[in-house]
C-alpha positions as CSV (number, residue, x, y, z in Angstrom):
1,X,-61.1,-135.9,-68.1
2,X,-59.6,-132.7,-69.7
3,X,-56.2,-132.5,-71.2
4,X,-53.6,-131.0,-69.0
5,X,-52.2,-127.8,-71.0
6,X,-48.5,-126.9,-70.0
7,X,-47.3,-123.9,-71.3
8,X,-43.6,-123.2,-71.6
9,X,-42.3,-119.8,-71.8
10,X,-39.0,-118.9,-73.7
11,X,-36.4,-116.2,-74.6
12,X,-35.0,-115.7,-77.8
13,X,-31.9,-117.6,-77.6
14,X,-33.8,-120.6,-76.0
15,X,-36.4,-120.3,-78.9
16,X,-33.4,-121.0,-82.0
17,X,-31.7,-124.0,-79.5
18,X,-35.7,-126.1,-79.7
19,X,-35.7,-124.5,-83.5
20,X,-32.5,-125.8,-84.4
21,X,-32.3,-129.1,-82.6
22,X,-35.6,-130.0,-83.8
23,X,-34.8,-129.5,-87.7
24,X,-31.2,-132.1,-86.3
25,X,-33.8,-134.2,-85.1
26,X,-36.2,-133.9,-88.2
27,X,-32.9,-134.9,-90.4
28,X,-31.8,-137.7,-88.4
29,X,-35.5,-139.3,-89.0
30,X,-35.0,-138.8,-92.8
31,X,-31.6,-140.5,-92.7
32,X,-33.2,-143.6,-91.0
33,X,-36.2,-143.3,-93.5
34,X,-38.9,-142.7,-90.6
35,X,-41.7,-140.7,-90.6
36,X,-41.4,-136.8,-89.6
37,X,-44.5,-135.8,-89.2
38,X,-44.6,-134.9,-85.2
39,X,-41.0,-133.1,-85.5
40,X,-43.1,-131.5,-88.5
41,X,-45.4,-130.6,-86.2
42,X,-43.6,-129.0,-83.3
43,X,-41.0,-126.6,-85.6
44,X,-44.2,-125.4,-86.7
45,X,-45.2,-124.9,-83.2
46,X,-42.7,-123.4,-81.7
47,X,-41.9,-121.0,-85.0
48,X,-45.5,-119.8,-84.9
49,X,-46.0,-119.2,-81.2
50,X,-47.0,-115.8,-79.8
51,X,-44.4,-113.8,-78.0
52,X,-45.6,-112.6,-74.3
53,X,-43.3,-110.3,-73.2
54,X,-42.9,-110.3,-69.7
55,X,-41.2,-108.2,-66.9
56,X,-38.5,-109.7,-65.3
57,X,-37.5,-108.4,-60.9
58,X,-34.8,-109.2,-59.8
59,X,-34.5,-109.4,-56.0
């Protein structure tokens, strides 16, 4: 069975609230002495994703 791909579209502001909770989240694990490698993972994500603009009507 395939992998279900979800795709989650951002703006700007919305895009520095994942950033910077992520890198809380990546410093909390350190404090407790866990691993960080999937927080890792998704700031490189979500700092490396394309930007789709996209053309908002309003009704």
């Amino acid at each position: 069975m395939r992998e279900k791909i979800n795709h989650l579209y951002v703006d700007s502001h919305e895009r520095k609230i994942i950033l910077h909770s992520l890198v809380e989240l990546k410093n909390a694990l350190i404090q407790q002495g866990r691993y960080t490698d999937c927080v890792d993972e998704l700031i490189f994500k979500v700092a490396n994703a394309p930007v789709k603009r996209m053309k908002i009507e309003y009704v």
